[in-house]
C-alpha positions in Angstrom: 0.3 -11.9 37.9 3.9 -12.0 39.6 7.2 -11.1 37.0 9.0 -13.4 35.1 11.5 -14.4 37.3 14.1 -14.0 34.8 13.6 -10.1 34.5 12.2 -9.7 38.1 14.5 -7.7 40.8 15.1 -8.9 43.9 14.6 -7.3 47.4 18.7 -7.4 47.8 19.1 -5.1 44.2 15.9 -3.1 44.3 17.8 -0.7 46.6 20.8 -0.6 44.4 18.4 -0.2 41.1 16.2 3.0 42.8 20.2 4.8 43.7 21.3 4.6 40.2 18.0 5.6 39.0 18.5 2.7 36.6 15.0 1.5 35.1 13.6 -2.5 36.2 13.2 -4.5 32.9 9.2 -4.9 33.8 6.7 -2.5 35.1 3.4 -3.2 36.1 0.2 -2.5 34.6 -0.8 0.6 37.0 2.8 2.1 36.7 2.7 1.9 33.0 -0.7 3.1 32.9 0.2 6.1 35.0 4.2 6.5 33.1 5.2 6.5 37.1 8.4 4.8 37.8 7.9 1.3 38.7 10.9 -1.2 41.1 9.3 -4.0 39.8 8.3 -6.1 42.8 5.1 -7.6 43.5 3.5 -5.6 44.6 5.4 -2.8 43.8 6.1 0.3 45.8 3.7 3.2 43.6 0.7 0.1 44.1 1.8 0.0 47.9 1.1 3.9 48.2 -2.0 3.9 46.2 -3.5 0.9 47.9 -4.0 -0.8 44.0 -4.2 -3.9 42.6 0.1 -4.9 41.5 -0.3 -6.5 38.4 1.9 -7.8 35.4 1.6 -8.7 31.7 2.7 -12.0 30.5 5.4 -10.5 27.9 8.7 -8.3 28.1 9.9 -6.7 25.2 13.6 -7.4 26.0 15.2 -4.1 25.0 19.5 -4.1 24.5 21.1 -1.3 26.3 22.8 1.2 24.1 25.8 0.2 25.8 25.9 -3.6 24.8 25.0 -2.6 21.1 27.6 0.4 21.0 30.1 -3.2 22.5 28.9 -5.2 19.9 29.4 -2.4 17.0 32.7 -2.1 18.1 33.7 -5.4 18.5 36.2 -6.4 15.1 36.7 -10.4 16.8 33.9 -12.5 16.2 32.9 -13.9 19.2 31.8 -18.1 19.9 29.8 -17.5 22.9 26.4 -18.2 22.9 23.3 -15.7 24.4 20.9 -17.6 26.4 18.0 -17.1 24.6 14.5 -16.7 26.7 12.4 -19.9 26.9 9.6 -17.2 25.7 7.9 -18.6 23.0 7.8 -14.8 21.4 11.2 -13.9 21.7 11.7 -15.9 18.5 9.4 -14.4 16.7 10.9 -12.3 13.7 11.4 -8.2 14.5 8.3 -7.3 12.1 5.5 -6.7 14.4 5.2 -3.1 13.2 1.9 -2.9 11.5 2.6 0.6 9.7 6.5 -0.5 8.6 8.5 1.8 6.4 10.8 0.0 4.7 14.8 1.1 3.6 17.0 -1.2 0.9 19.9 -0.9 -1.1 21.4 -2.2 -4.4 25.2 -3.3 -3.5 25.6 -3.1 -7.6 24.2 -0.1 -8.3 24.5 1.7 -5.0 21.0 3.0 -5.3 18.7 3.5 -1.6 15.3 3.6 -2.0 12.6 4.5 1.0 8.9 2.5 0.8 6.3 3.8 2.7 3.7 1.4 5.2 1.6 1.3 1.9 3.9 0.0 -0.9 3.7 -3.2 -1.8 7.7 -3.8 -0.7 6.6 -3.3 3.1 3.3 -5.8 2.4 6.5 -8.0 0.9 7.7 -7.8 4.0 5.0 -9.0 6.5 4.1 -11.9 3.9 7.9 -13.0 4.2 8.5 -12.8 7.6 5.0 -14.9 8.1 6.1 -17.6 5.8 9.3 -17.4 7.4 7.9 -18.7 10.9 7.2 -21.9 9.6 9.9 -23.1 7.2 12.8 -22.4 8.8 13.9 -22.3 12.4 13.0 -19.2 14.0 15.7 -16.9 15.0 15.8 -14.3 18.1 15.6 -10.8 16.5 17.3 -7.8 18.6 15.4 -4.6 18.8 14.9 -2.3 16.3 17.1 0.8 16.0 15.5 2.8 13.4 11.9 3.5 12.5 12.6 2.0 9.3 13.1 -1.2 8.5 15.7 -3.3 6.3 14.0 -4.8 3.3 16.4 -6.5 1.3 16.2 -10.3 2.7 12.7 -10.3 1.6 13.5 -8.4 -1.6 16.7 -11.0 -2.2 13.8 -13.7 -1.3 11.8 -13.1 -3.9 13.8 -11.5 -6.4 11.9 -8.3 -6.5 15.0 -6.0 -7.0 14.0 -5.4 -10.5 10.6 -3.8 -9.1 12.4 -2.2 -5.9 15.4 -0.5 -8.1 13.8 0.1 -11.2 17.1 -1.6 -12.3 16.2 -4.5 -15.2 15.7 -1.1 -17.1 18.8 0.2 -16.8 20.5 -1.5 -19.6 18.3 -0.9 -21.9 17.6 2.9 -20.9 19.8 4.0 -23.1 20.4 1.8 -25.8 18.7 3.5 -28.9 18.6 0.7 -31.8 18.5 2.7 -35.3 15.1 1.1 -35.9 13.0 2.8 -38.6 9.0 3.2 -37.8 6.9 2.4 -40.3 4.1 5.4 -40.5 1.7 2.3 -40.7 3.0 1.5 -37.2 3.1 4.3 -36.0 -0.7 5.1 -36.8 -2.0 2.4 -35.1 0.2 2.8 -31.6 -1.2 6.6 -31.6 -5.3 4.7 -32.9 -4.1 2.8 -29.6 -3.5 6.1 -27.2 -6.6 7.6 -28.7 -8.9 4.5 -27.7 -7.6 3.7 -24.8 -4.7 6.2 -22.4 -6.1 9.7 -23.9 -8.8 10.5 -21.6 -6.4 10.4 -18.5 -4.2 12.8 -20.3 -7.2 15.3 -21.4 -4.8 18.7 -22.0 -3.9 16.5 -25.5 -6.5 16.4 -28.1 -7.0 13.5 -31.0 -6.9 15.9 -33.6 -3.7 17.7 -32.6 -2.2 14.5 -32.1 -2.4 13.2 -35.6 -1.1 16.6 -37.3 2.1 16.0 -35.0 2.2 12.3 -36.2 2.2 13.6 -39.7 3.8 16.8 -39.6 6.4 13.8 -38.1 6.8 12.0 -41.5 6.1 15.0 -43.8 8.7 15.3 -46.6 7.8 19.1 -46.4 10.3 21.3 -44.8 7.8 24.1 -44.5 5.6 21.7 -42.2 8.0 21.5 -39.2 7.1 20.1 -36.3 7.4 21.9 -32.8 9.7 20.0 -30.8 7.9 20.3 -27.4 5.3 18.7 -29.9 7.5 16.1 -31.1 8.6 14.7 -27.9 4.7 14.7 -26.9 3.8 12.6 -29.7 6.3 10.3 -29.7 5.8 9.7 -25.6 2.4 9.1 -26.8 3.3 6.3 -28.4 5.9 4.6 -26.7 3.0 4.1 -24.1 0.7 2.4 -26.1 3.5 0.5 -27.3 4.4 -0.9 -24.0 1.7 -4.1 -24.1 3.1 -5.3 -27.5 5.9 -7.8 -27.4 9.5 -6.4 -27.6 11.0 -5.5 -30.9 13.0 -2.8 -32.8 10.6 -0.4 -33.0 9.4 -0.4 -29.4 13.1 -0.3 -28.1 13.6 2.9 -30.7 10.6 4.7 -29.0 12.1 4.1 -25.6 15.5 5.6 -26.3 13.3 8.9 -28.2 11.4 9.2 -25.1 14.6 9.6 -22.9 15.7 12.0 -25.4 12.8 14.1 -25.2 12.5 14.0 -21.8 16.7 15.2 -22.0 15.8 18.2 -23.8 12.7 19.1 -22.3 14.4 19.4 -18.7 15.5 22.9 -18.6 12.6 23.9 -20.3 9.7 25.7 -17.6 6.2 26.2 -19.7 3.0 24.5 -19.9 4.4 21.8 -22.5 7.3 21.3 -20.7 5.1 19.7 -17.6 3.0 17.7 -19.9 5.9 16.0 -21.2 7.1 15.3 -17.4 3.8 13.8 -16.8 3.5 12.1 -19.7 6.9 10.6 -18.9 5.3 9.9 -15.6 2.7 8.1 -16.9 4.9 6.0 -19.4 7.4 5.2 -16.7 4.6 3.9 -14.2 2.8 1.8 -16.4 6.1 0.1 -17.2 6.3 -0.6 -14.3 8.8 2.0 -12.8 7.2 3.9 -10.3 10.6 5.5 -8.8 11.2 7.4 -12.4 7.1 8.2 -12.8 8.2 9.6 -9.1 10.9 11.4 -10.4 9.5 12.6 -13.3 6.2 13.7 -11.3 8.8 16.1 -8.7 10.2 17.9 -11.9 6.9 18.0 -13.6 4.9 19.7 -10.4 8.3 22.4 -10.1 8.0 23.4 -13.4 3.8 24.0 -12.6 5.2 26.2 -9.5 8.1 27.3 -11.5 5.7 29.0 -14.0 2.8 29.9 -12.3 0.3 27.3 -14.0 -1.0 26.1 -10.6 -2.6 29.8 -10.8 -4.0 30.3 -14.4 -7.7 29.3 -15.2 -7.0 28.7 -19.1 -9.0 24.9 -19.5 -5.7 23.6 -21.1 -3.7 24.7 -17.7 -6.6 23.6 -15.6 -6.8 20.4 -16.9 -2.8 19.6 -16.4 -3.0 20.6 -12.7 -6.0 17.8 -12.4 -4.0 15.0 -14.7 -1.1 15.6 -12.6 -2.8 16.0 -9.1 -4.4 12.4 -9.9 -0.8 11.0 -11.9 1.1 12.2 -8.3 -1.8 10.3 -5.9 -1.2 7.1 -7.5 2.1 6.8 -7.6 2.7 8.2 -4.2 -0.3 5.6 -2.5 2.4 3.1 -4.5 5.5 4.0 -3.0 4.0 5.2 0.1 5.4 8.5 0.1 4.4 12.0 0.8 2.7 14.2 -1.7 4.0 17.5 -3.3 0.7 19.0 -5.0 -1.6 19.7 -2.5 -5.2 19.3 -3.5 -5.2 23.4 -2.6 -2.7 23.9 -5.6 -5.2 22.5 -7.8 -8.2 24.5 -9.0 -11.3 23.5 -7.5 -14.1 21.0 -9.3 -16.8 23.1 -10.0 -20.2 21.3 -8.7 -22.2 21.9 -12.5 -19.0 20.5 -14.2 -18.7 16.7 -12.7 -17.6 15.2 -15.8 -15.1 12.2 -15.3 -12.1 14.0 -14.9 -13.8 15.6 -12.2 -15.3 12.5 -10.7 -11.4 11.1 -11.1 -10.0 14.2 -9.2 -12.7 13.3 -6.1 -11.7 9.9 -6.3 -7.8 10.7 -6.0 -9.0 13.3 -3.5 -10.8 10.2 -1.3 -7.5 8.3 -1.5 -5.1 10.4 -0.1 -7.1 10.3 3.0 -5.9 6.8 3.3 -2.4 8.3 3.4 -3.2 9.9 7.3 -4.0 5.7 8.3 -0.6 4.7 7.9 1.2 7.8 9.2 -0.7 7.8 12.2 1.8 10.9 14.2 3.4 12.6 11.1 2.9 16.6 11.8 3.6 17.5 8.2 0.0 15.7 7.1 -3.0 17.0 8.0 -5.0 15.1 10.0 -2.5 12.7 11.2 -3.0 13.4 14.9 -4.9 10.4 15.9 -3.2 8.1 18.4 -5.1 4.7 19.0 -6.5 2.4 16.9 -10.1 3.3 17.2 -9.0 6.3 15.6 -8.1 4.3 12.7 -10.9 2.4 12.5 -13.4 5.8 12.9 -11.6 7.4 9.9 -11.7 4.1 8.3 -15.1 3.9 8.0 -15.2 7.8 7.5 -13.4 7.2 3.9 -15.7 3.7 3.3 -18.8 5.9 3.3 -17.1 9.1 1.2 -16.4 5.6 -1.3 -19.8 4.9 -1.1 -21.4 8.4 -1.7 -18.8 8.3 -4.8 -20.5 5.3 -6.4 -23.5 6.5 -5.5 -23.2 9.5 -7.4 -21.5 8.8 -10.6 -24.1 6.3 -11.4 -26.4 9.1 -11.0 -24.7 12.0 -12.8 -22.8 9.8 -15.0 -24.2 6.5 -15.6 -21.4 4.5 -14.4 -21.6 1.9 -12.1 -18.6 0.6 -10.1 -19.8 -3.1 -10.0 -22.1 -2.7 -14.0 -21.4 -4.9 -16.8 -18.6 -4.1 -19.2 -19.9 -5.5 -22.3 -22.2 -2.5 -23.9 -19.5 0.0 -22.8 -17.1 1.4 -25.5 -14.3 4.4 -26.0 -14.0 7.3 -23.1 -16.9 5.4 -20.6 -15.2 2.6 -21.3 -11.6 3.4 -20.2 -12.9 5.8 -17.4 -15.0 2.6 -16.0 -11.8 0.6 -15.9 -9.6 3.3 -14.4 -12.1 4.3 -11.5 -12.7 0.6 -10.9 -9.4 0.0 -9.9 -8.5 2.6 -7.9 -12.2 2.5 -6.1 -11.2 -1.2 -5.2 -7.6 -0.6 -4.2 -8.4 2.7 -1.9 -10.8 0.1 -0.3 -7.9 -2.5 0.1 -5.8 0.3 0.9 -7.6 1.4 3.7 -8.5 -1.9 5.8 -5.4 -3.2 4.8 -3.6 -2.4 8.0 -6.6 -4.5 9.9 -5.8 -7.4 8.2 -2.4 -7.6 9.2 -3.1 -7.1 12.7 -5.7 -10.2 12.8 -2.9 -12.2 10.7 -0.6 -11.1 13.8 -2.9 -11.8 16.6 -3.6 -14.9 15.5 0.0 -16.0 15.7 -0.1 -14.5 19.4 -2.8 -16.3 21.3 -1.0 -15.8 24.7 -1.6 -12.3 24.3 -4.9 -11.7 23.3 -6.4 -14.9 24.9 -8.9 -15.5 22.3 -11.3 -13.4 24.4 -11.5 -9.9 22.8 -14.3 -10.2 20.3 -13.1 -7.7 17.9 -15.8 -7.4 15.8 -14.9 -3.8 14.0 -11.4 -4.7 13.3 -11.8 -8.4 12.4 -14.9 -7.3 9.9 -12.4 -4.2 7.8 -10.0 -7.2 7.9 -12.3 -9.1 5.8 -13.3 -6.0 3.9 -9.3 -5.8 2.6 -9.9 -9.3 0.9 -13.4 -8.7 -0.5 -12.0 -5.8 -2.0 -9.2 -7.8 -3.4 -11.2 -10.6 -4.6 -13.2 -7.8 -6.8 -9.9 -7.0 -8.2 -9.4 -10.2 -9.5 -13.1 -10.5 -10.9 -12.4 -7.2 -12.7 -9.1 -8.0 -14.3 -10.8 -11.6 -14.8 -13.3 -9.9 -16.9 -11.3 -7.4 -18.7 -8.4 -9.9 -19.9 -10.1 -12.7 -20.4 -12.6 -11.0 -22.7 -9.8 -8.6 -23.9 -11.3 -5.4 -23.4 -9.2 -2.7 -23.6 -6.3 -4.3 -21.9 -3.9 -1.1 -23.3 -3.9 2.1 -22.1 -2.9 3.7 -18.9 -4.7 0.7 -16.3 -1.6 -0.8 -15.0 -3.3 -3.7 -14.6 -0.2 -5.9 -13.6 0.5 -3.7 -10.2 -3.8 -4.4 -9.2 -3.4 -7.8 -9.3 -0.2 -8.3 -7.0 -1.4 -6.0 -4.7 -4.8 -8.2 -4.7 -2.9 -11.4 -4.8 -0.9 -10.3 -1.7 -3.7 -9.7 0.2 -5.1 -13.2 -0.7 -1.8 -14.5 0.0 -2.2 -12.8 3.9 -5.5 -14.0 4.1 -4.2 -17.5 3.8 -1.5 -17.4 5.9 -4.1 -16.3 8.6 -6.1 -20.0 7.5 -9.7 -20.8 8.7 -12.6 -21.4 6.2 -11.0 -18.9 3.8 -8.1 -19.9 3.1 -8.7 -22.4 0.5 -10.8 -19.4 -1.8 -7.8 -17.3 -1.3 -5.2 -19.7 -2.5 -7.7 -20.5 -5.5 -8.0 -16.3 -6.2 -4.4 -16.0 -6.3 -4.3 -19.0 -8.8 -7.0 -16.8 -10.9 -4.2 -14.2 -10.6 -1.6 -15.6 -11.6 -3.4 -16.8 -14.8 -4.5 -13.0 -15.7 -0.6 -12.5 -15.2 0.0 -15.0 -17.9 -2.4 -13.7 -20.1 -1.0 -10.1 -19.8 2.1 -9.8 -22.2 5.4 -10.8 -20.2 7.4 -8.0 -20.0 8.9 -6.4 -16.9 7.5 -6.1 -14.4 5.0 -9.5 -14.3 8.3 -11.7 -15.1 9.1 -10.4 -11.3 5.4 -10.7 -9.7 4.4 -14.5 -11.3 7.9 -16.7 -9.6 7.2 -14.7 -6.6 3.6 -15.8 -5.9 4.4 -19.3 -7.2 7.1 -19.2 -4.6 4.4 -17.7 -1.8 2.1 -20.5 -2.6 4.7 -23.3 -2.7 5.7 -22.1 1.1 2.2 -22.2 2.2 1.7 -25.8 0.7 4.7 -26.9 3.1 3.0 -25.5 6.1 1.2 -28.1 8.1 -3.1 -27.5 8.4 -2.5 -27.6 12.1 0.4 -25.2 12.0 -2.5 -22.3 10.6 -4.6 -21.1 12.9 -8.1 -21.3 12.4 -9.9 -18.1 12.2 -13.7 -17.0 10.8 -14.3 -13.8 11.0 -18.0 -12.4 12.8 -18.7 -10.8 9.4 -21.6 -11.1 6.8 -19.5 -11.0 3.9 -20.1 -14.7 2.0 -17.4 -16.8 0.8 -16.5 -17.4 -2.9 -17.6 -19.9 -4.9 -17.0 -21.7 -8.3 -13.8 -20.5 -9.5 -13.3 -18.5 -5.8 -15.3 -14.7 -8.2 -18.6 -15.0 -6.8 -19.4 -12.0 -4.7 -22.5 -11.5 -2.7 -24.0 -8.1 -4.2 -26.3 -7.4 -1.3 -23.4 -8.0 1.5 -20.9 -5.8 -0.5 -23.2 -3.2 -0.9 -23.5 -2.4 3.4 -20.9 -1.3 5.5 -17.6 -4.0 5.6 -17.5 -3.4 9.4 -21.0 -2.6 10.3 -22.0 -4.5 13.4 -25.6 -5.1 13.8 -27.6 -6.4 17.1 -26.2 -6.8 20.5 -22.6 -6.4 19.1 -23.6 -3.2 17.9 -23.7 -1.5 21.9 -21.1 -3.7 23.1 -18.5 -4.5 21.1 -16.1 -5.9 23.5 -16.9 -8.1 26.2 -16.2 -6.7 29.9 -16.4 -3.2 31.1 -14.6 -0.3 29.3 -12.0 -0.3 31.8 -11.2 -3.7 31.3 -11.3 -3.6 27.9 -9.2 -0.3 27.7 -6.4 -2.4 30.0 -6.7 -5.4 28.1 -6.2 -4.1 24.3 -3.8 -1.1 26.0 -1.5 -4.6 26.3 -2.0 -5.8 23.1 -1.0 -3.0 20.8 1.9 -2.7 22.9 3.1 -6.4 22.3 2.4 -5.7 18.4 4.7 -2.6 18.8 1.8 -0.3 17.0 3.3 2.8 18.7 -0.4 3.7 19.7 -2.3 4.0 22.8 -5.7 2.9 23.5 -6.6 4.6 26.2 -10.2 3.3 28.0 -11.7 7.4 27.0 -11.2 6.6 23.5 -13.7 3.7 23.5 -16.4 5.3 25.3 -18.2 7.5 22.6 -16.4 5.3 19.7 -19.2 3.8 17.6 -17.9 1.9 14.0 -21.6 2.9 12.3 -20.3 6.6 12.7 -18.9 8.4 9.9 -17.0 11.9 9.9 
């Protein structure tokens, strides 16, 4: 295929070009292949000497020179000449075709900068705003990118989501103690509350310990005083189970104590001094602050180092290192950011003693794997050495089948069952069933995630991929991501609706926007789907309502009502229509019905003659072809034709 003539050098320049060393704005497919110097004619000079075949993609990434953006930087006069933009229809496409994006923001008031990872739900913001964005309002031309990280805030500003990027609708209220007095009444049913329902994540406290601090607490008795490392536990203790009531005095009061405690507890290094930084943790993620619970996680995994608990084999010290090995995965698989405990600072789950905790730590264990997908070349994970997307895909269907040997096996050795009932469950079976539920689902959403973005992007591209590349692996883990959200929904569906055990340490508000998210994707990308996915989010955004509105789900509910409204304004033959090669089944009813026996097999197994060739063409084409079209979504990978060769998706590692 001959160059755009607009970026094509001519016979009169190409000798001036190869003195200057200066590089042609388009190589061909053979130079690029080879990272040999190309002069960009047709054919060019390397293809003359080799006697090859001079060909050229269809799309230039038009990179600035550093020396027109240093101009441009320096420039303090506006300027009222117009570019010429490309008549390329992709050069208007926004500057968010980075698949694994880590995201950067800042709040002008408060001067705080935050850093997302390619997993938070701020750089899933992203994608879904810059999607929407392509269709209702005029598309923009959108220089190249100058750091690996991207600017979030028009998409945070969007949608209002500073309160859940900042942690900031806190801030006023952080500090403002009101002289409230606790009832002990109250105060004996918010701990009843911990006891039923957040205790068994926390499993270094025990029940009865816990109610001697609550009424050595309110003893009149001088000679009963209280420990203050045990004071500020129980009272943290209940200022989580207070946060699904309504907002009062009281709650407010128990707030402002558990910023005091966590004051006086921070020079403090001993064993009770990390359990209140976890337990702080804890508290400041389910309210919906994961930044503090991140903070509070650093100084409560120092302290562990600090004073040598991450080496002692008491069950009390054992247990703490497991709570806050499992406390540090979540939070960090929220933020997208690295981990400080390593699971080799932990003590090791002893095979005869897989009780839930243990089954919990496996799980958490299983999840950080899905940390190496979206920091495909970081050196400081292990693992992270993979470079093309069938690498991806391999270990994404190595951590599907460790998920699958996890249900498997606590259904054996513990009688609970992923996808069971609810109903004849009750205290510490019943909160672990919850807990594991949710983060089995979203480490499966987690980890095919990235998949359905790229079909979402390649179906905005059809120039590029030509609607000929049968990717049957890829497009199959895309649908995976939104089964796994739609059993999400069907668990929170079941839980609220039936309001069991909606306390406790579930965070079910954060499960349901990511879920809805996804749905939200999945819609954008249209086809047969996309009607169940707008009726799913609807079921979310209902479970939002039910839950009590506090901070965060005031934030999460206008901003899905204002995804949805944009989608209603995009014209049906604006989506393009897409059905996936899967055997997943649709939904049905009220968009919850889920086919058991589909769910239960591989998302991206491939079966018959797919199953030996899952591309059409030879591997050399098919190397060539999808070499091109990770390089036009900017995935920073290569897909060389070697890698496809032994690939097979039905392997596990």
């Amino acid at each position: 295929m001959p160059p755009d003539p607009e970026f094509a050098v001519d016979d009169s320049e190409a000798s001036t070009y190869a003195g200057r060393g200066t590089k042609v704005s388009k190589a061909c497919q053979e130079c690029r292949r080879r990272k040999q110097k190309c002069n960009g004619r047709e054919p060019c000079q390397e293809c003359t000497k080799r006697n090859t075949t001079c060909s050229y993609r269809a799309f230039v990434r038009n990179r600035r020179r550093k020396v027109a953006i240093t101009r441009e930087d320096q420039s303090a006069v506006p300027s009222d000449s117009h570019h010429v933009v490309p008549s390329d229809e992709h050069m208007f496409l926004p500057g968010r075709t980075y698949i694994f994006n880590n995201i950067r923001a800042s709040h002008d008031i408060s001067g705080t900068k935050v850093f997302y990872g390619a997993s938070s739900n701020i750089s899933l913001l992203q994608h879904i705003h810059h999607h929407l964005q392509i269709h209702t309002q005029p598309p923009t031309r959108s220089g190249s990118r100058t750091s690996e990280d991207q600017d979030a805030t028009e998409g945070i500003n969007r949608y209002n989501y500073q309160g859940i990027a900042f942690d900031n609708y806190t801030s006023s209220k952080r500090h403002d103690s009101h002289c409230a007095f606790i009832s002990y009444a109250v105060a004996k049913a918010f701990l009843r509350n911990f006891l039923l329902s957040a205790i068994h994540r926390v499993p270094f406290l025990k029940s009865n310990k816990l109610c001697r601090s609550l009424d050595q607490l309110y003893s009149q008795d001088t000679g009963d005083a209280i420990d203050p490392s045990d004071r500020s536990i129980v009272i943290i203790a209940l200022a989580i189970s207070a946060i699904p009531t309504p907002d009062s005095p009281a709650k407010q009061h128990l707030l402002a104590l558990s910023q005091v405690a966590a004051e006086k507890s921070m020079p403090l290094i001993s064993l009770k001094a990390v359990q209140i930084s976890l337990l702080l943790a804890d508290y400041e993620f389910e309210n919906g602050n994961p930044n503090m619970a991140y903070l509070q996680l650093g100084s409560a995994i120092r302290k562990a180092f600090a004073s040598g608990i991450h080496r002692a084999n008491s069950p009390e010290e054992k247990s703490t290192m497991w709570a806050l090995y499992c406390s540090e995965t979540l939070v960090c698989i929220k933020l997208g950011r690295q981990y400080g405990l390593a699971q080799t600072d932990v003590p090791p789950i002893r095979s005869g003693n897989f009780d839930y905790l243990g089954a919990f730590v496996h799980l958490c264990t299983i999840g950080r794997s899905a940390y190496k997908i979206y920091h495909q070349k970081d050196t400081s994970v292990v693992g992270c050495d993979h470079t093309s997307v069938a690498d991806d895909l391999a270990l994404a269907n190595a951590i599907y089948a460790q998920l699958v040997d996890f249900s498997r096996s606590i259904k054996e050795d513990l009688n609970l069952d992923i996808d069971g009932g609810l109903y004849a469950l009750t205290g510490e079976k019943l909160s672990w069933h919850i807990t594991m539920s949710y983060v089995y689902h979203y480490i499966k959403l987690l980890v095919s995630r990235p998949f359905l973005l790229l079909c979402v992007e390649l179906k905005w591209r059809p120039r590029e991929t030509g609607n000929t590349i049968a990717m049957i692996g890829i497009r199959d883990a895309s649908t995976s991501c939104t089964q796994s959200a739609r059993s999400i929904i069907q668990l929170s569906k079941s839980l609220i609706s039936l309001n069991i055990n909606v306390e406790g340490l579930h965070n079910h508000a954060y499960y349901l926007e990511s879920a809805c998210f996804v749905l939200v994707l999945d819609a954008i990308q249209g086809g047969t789907s996309s009607n169940d996915a707008i009726t799913l989010v609807n079921v979310g955004l209902d479970m939002l309502q039910s839950l009590p509105q506090r901070e965060p789900i005031k934030i999460i509910r206008p901003a899905l009502e204002q995804m949805l409204a944009r989608l209603s304004t995009i014209p049906d033959s604006a989506v393009p229509t897409f059905t996936p090669n899967t055997h997943f089944q649709g939904v049905s009813g009220a968009g919850l019905a889920i086919n058991a026996e589909s769910a239960a097999s591989a998302p991206w197994e491939v079966t018959g003659e797919a199953a030996t060739s899952h591309f059409p063409g030879t591997i050399g084409q098919v190397g060539e072809q999808l070499d091109e079209l990770w390089s036009v979504i900017d995935w920073n990978m290569a897909f060389p034709s070697m890698d496809l060769g032994p690939f097979n998706p039905l392997e596990t590692v």
